[in-house]
C-alpha positions in Angstrom: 111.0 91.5 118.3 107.9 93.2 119.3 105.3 90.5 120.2 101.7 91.3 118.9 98.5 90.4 120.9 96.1 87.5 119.5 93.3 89.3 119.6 90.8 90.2 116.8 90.0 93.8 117.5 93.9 93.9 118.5 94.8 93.1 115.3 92.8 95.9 113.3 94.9 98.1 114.5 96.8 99.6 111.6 100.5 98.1 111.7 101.0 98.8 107.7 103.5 96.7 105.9 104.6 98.8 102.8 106.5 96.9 100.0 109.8 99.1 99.4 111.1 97.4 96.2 108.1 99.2 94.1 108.6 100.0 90.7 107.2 102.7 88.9 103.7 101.7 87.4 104.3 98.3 89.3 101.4 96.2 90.4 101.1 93.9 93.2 99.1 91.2 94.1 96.7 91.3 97.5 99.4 89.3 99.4 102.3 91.1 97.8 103.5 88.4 95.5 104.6 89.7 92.1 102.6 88.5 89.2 104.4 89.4 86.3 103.1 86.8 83.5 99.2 86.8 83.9 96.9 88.5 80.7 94.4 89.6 83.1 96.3 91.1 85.7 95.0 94.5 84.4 91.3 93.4 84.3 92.1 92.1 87.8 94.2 95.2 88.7 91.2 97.5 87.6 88.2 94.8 89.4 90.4 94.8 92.4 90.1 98.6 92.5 86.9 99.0 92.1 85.9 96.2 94.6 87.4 98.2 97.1 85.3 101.4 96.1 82.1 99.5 95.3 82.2 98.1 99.0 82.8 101.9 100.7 79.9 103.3 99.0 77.6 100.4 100.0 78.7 100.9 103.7 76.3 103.9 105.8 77.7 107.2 104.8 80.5 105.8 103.1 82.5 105.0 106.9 84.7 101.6 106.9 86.7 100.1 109.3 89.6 98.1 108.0 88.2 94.6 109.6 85.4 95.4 107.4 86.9 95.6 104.5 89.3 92.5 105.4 86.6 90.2 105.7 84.9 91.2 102.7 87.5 91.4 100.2 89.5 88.3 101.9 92.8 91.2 102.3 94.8 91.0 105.8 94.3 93.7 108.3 97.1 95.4 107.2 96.5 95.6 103.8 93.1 96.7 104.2 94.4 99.4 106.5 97.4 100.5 103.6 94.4 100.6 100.9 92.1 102.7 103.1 95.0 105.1 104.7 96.2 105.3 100.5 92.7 105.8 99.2 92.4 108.6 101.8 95.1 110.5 100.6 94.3 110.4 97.0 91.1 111.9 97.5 92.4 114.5 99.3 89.4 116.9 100.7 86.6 115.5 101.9 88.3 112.9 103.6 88.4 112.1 107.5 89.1 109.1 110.4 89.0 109.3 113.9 89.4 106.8 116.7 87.3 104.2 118.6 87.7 102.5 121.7 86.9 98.9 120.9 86.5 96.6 124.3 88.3 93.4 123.5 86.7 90.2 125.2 88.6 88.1 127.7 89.9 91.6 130.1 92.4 92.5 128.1 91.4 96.2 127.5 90.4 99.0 125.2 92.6 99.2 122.5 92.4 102.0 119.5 91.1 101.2 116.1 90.7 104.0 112.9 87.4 104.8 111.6 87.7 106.3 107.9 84.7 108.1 106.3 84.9 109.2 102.9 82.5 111.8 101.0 80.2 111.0 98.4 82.1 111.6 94.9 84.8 110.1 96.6 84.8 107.4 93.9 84.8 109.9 91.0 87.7 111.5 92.5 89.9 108.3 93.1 88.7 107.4 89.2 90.2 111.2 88.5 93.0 110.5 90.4 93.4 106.9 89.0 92.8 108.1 85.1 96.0 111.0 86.0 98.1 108.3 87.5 98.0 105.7 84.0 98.4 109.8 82.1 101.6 110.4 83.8 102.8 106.1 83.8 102.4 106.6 79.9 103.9 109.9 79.5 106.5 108.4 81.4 107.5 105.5 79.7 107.6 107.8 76.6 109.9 109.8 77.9 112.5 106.9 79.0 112.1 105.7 75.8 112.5 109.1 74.0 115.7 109.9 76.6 117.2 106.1 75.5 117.0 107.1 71.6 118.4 110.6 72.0 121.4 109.0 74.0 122.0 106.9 70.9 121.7 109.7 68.4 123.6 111.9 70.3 126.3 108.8 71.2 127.2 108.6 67.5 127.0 112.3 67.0 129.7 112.6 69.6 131.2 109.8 67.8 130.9 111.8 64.4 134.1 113.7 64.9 136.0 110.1 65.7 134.6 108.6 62.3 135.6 111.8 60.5 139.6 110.7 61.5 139.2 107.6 59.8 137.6 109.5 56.3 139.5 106.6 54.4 138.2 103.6 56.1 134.6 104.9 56.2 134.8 106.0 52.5 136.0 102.3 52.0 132.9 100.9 53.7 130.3 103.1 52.0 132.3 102.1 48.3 131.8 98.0 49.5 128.2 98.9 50.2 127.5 100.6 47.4 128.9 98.2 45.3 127.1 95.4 46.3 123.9 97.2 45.7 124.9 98.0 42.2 125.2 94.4 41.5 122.4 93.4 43.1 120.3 96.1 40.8 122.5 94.6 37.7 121.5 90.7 38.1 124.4 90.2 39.8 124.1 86.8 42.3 121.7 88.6 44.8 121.7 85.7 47.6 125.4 86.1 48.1 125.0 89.9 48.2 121.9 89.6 50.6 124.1 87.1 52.6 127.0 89.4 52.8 124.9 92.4 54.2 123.3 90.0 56.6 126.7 88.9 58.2 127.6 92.4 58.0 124.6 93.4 60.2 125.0 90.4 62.4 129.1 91.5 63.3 127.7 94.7 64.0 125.3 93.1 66.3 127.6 90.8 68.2 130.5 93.7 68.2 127.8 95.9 70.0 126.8 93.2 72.7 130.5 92.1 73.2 131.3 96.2 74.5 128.1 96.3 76.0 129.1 93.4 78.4 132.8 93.6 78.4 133.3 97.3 77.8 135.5 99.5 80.0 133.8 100.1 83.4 134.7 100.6 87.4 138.2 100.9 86.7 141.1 102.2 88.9 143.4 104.4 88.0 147.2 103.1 89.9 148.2 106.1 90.2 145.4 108.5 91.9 143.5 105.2 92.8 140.1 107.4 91.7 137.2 104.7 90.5 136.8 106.2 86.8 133.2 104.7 85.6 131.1 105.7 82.6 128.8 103.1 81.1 126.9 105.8 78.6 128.4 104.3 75.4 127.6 101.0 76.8 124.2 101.6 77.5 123.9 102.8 74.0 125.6 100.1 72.6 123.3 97.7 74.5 120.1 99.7 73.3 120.9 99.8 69.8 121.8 95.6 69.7 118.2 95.4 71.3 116.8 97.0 68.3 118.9 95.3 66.3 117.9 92.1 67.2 114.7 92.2 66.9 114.6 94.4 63.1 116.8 92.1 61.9 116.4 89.1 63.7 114.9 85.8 63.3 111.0 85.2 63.9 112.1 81.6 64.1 114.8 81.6 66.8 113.7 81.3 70.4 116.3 84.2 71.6 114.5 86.6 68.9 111.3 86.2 71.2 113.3 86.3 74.3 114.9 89.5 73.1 111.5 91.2 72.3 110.5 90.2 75.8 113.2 92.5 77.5 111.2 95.1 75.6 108.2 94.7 76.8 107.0 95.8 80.7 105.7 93.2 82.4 102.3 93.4 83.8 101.5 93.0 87.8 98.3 93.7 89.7 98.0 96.9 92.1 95.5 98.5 94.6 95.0 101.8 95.9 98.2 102.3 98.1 100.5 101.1 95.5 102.0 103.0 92.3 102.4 106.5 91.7 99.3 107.7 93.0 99.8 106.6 97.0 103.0 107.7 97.0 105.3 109.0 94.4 108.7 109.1 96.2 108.3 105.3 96.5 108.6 104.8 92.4 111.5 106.4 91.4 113.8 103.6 90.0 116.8 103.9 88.2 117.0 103.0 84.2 117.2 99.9 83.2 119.8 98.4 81.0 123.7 97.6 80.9 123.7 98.5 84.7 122.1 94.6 84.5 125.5 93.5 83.5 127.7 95.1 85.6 129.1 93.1 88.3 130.9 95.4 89.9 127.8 98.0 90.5 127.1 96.6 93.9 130.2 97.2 95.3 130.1 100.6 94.5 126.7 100.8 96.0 127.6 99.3 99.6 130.7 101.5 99.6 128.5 104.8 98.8 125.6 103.4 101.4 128.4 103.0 103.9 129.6 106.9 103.6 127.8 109.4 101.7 130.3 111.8 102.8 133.3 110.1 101.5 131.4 109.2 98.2 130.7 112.9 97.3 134.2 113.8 98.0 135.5 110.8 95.3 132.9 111.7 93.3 133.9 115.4 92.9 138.0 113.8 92.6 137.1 112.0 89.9 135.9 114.4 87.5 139.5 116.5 87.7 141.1 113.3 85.7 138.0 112.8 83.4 138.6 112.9 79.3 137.1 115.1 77.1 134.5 112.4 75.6 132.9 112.0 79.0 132.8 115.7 80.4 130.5 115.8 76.9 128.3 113.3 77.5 127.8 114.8 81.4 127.6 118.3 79.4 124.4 116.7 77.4 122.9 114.7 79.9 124.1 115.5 83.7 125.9 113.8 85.9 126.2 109.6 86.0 125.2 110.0 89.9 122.0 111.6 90.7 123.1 115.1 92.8 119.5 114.8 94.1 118.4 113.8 97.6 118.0 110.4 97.1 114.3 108.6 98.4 116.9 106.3 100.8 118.1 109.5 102.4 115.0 111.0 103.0 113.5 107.7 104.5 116.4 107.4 107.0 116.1 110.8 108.4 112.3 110.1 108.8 113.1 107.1 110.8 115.7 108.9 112.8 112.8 111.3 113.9 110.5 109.0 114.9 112.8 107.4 116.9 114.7 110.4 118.6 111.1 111.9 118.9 109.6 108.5 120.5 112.6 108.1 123.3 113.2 111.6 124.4 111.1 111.0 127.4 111.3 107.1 127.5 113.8 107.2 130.7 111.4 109.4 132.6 107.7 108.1 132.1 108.5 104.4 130.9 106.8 104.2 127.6 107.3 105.5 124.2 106.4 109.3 123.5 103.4 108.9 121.1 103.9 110.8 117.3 101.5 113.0 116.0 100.8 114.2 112.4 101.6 117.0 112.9 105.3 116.1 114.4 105.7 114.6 110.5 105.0 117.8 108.7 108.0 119.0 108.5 109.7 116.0 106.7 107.1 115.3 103.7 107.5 115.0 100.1 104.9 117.7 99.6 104.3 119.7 102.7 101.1 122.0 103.8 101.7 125.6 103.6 101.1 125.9 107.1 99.6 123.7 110.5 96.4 125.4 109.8 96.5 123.3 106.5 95.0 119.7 108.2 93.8 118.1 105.2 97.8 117.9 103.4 99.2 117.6 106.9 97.1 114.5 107.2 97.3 113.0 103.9 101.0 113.1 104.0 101.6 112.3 107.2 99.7 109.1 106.7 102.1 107.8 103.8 104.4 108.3 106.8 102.4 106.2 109.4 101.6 103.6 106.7 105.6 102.9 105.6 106.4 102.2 109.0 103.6 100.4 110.4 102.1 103.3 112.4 99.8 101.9 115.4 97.0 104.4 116.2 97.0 105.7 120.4 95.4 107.8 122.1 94.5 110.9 120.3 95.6 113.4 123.3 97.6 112.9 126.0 95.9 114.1 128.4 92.7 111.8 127.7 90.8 114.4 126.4 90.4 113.5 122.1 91.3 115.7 120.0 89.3 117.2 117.1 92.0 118.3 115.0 92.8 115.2 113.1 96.0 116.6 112.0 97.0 116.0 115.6 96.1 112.5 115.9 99.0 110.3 117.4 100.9 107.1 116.8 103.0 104.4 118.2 106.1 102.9 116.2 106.6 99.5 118.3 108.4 97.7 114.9 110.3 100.4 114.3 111.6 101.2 117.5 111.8 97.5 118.6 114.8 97.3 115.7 116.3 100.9 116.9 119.0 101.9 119.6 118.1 104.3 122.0 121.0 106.5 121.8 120.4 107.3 117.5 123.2 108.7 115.9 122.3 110.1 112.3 124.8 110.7 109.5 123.0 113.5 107.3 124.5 113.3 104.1 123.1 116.9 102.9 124.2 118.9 106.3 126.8 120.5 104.3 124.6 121.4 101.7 122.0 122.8 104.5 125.4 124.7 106.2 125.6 126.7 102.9 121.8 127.0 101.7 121.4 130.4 100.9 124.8 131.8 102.0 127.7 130.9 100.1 125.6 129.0 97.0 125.6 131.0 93.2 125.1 130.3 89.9 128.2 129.0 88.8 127.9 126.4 91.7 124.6 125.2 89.6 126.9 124.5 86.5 130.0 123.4 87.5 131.8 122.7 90.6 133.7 125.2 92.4 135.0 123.7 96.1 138.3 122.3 96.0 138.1 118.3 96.0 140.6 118.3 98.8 138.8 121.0 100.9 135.4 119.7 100.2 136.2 116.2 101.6 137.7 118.1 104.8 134.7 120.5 105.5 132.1 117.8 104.7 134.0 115.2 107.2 134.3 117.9 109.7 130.5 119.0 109.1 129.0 115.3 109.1 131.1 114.5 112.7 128.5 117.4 114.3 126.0 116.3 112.5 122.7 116.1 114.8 118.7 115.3 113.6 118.1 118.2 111.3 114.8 119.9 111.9 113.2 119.8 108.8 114.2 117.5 105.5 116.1 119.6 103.2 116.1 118.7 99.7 119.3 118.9 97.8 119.0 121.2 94.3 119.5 119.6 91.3 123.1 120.5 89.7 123.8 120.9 85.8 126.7 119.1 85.9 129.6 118.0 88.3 132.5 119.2 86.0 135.5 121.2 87.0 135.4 125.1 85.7 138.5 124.2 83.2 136.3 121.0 82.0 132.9 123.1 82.0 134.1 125.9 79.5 135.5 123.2 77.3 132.5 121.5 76.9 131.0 124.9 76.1 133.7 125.7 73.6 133.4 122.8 71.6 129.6 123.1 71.4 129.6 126.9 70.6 132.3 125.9 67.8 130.6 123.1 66.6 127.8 124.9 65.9 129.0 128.0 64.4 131.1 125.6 62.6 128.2 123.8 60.3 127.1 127.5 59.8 130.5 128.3 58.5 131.0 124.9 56.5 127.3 125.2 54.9 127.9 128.8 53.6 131.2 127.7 52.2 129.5 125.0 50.3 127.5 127.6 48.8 128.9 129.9 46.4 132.2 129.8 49.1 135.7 128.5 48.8 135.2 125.1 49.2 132.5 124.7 46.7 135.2 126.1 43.9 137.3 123.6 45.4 135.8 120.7 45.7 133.5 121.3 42.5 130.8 117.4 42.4 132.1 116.0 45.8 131.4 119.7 47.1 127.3 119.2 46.0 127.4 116.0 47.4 128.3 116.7 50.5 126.0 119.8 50.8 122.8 117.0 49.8 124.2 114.1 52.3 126.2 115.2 55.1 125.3 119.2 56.0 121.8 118.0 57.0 123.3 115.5 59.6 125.9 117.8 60.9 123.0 120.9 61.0 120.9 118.2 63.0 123.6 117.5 65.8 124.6 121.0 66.0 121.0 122.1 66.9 120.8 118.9 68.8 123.7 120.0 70.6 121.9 123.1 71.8 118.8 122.3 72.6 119.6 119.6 74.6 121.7 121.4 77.0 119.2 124.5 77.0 116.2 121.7 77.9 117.9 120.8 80.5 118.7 124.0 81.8 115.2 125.4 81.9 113.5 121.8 83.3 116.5 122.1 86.2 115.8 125.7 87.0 112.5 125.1 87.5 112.7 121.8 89.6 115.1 124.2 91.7 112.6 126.9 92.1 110.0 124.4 93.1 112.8 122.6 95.5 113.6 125.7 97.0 109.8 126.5 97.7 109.2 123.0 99.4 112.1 123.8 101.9 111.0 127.3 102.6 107.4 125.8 103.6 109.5 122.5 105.5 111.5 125.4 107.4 108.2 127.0 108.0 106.4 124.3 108.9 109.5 123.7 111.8 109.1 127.4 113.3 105.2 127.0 113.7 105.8 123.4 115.2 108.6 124.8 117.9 106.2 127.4 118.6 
């Protein structure tokens, strides 16, 4: 390991520890504990915050050092740098730093330090910025919680057609139901009848949580060996015993409180350079839920972590032996893997830069190659339009320099500074202190950079149309070339992974569901089965046509939702790797 000097001023240099287990809207403490059951951690969360702004706008013309800021707010040196290089880039213009030379006592040197000056709204900016960031937590959370209930309307619409095979034991529950109520409204003995329904909700209960944590899930098939996993019914099943629970529960139990707790988000203290605001690609967590139970989940993890490549291919075998229930559910909702470049991916390959970058010339001159901001450009969440762009280039590249402990260096190498900050340059010691020299980089989306623009169509957006056996080939023969791309190249987001076969079907049976309520509520009026059916013909047109006219137009919206929101993440994907590309020419040049 890299050994650090002892020295003060030494120590002010920005080597930025970055938590990377964040959570979306999660708040940390100033040493990086998690406080998850403190009241006040958002009065503390929002003092915190405005200590830190309070104490720039006191300092002469709003310039802090980090050290500054460490002794008066008690933070390390590296967590004052983090909140200073975070706070920098979510005010955005305005905004500079620059190096100093600080002689450190005893002969040991000058070292580098970073100087960051900040306009004079900067505070009602970060405010802005801060107000925008809670906008988006809550619209958020609305949405997960939205997405959760529509999976359980639309899990027991799918289930509908299931239910309507067994007319005679769900006519038999209904007359059991409805009988009970009538003697309840007669006098009959309404404890018994209340008791009744009550151990009829608490069966259902207990039925739902026993196939939410023994359901089928990661299981092999003996004869193609394919890992066949689908947990959406569990994860409704394990939604809708939540809410069951705590409707119908007990205020007196202890596991009726412990159940509402699930339900609740736990609060934890923040500053500037955590949450959604400092960096965005750092939140994105997958939903909570049944995935908690599985046991098996991590296995599947370490094996997809292990080879990308070979995951993609099973993943792509596995949907050729898929049933009809789950190519629906992946109709409605997309596939159970995310076909988007993952934030693991895209932090790998920035690693692999900065490392291949830093030891190109290390055999020759002896040291590490310094990095500039520029260098980063090109492998951004949200990249500049072009160099001449310095204040994104900057603010992005810092997020950069701040996840893996960037120490500042000279600014030019030929001892002249520079005044384009966007050129400034860093040192990796911890991250290249923990690398080989010779980096060998598996890119899991070179295939899908070997066909962007060339062989790619629409139909590859909705269903998947390379053979499993001659995708798993090309993508093994593809990943064994593979060198450090130039730019990072975001994989587009796919409507589904289904076969073409699997696809239309799904499309068949929504078209003829729907035009089949249409057909079935005409013939209730005035049609054939209304002459037929005569009293039970009215009551089904009052009590079951709505519900079938609500999951038939369910049934199309959803899809189209999803169809629009994809198309336009894919226009604005496609945009951020035309500027990445771009951004790769102007830096070669």
């Amino acid at each position: 390991m890299t050994q650090w000097p002892t020295h003060a001023h030494e120590r002010e240099a920005p080597r930025l520890i970055v938590t990377m287990s964040r959570d979306i809207g999660g708040l940390f403490t100033r040493s990086g504990v998690r406080e998850g059951d403190d009241d006040d951690d958002d009065n503390d969360d929002e003092s915190y915050r405005m200590q830190i702004l309070d104490y720039i706008k006191s300092s002469p013309e709003n310039t802090v050092r980090p050290a500054d800021l460490s002794r008066q707010l008690g933070l390390s040196i590296n967590d004052a740098s983090a909140e200073l290089c975070f706070l920098l880039r979510i005010v955005g213009k305005g905004t500079s730093f620059h190096f100093e030379d600080v002689n450190v006592s005893g002969g040991s040197g000058v070292v580098k330090s970073m100087v960051f000056k900040f306009p004079a709204d900067f505070d009602r900016k970060a405010l802005r910025a801060q107000r925008q960031d809670e906008w988006k937590n809550t619209f958020r959370k609305i949405t997960e919680i939205s997405i959760k209930a529509l999976k359980v309307l639309t899990a027991f619409g799918l289930i509908i057609s299931t239910i309507i095979i067994s007319v005679a034991a769900l006519v038999a529950l209904i007359s059991i139901i409805v009988a009970a109520f009538i003697s309840f409204s007669r006098g009959g003995n309404s404890r018994v009848v209340s008791r009744k329904l009550r151990n009829l909700t608490v069966t259902i209960r207990q039925l739902l949580l026993c196939y939410a944590l023994f359901g089928p899930t990661d299981r092999t098939d003996d004869d193609t060996g394919q890992n066949n996993n689908n947990n959406f019914f569990r994860e409704a099943a394990y939604d809708t015993w939540l809410v069951l629970s705590v409707c119908c529960g007990n205020p007196g139990s202890v596991f009726f409180w412990f159940r509402a707790n699930n339900m609740r988000h736990r609060s934890r203290r923040r500053g500037w350079r955590d949450g959604t605001l400092s960096c965005p690609s750092l939140n994105n967590t997958e939903s909570e839920g049944v995935n908690l139970l599985n046991r098996n989940t991590s296995v599947d993890e370490e094996r997809s972590m292990r080879s990308p490549t070979c995951n993609n291919a099973s993943q792509s075998q596995q949907q050729q032996t898929q049933g009809l229930l789950p190519s629906l559910v992946e109709f409605f909702f997309g596939p159970t893997m995310l076909s988007s470049t993952t934030q693991s991916d895209k932090w790998r390959l920035r690693s692999a830069v900065i490392v291949r970058k830093a030891t190109d010339d290390i055999s020759g001159s002896g040291s590490a190659t310094p990095i500039s901001l520029q260098d980063l450009a090109p492998f951004v969440d949200s990249p500049a339009s072009s160099m001449d762009d310095a204040v994104q280039i900057i603010s992005e590249g810092l997020s950069v320099v701040a996840y893996f402990n960037g120490v500042p260096c000279s600014s030019s190498t030929d001892g002249r500074e520079q005044k384009d900050e966007s050129k400034a340059l860093f040192q990796f010691p911890e991250l290249l202190s923990e690398s080989y020299l010779d980096v060998r980089y598996d890119d899991p989306l070179m295939w899908e950079r070997s066909i962007d623009g060339t062989n790619q169509s629409l139909k590859d957006f909705f269903y998947t149309t390379v053979n499993p056996s001659v995708d798993f080939s090309a993508r093994l023969q593809v990943s064994s070339n593979t060198t450090i791309p130039k730019y990072l190249y975001e994989q587009r987001k796919v409507f589904s992974t289904l076969s073409r076969n699997q696809f239309s079907c799904c499309l068949l049976a929504a078209t003829l569901n729907f035009f089949g309520v249409i057909w079935f509520n005409h013939s209730l009026e005035g049609g054939v089965l209304e002459q037929n059916l005569g009293r039970f013909g009215s009551i089904l047109k009052v009590g079951f046509v709505p519900v079938l006219w609500f999951y038939a137009r369910l049934f199309v919206i959803i899809p189209i939702s999803r169809l629009v929101y994809f198309g336009a993440c894919n226009e604005l994907c496609r945009r951020r790797n035309q500027k990445r590309k771009q951004l790769a020419l102007e830096l070669k040049n």
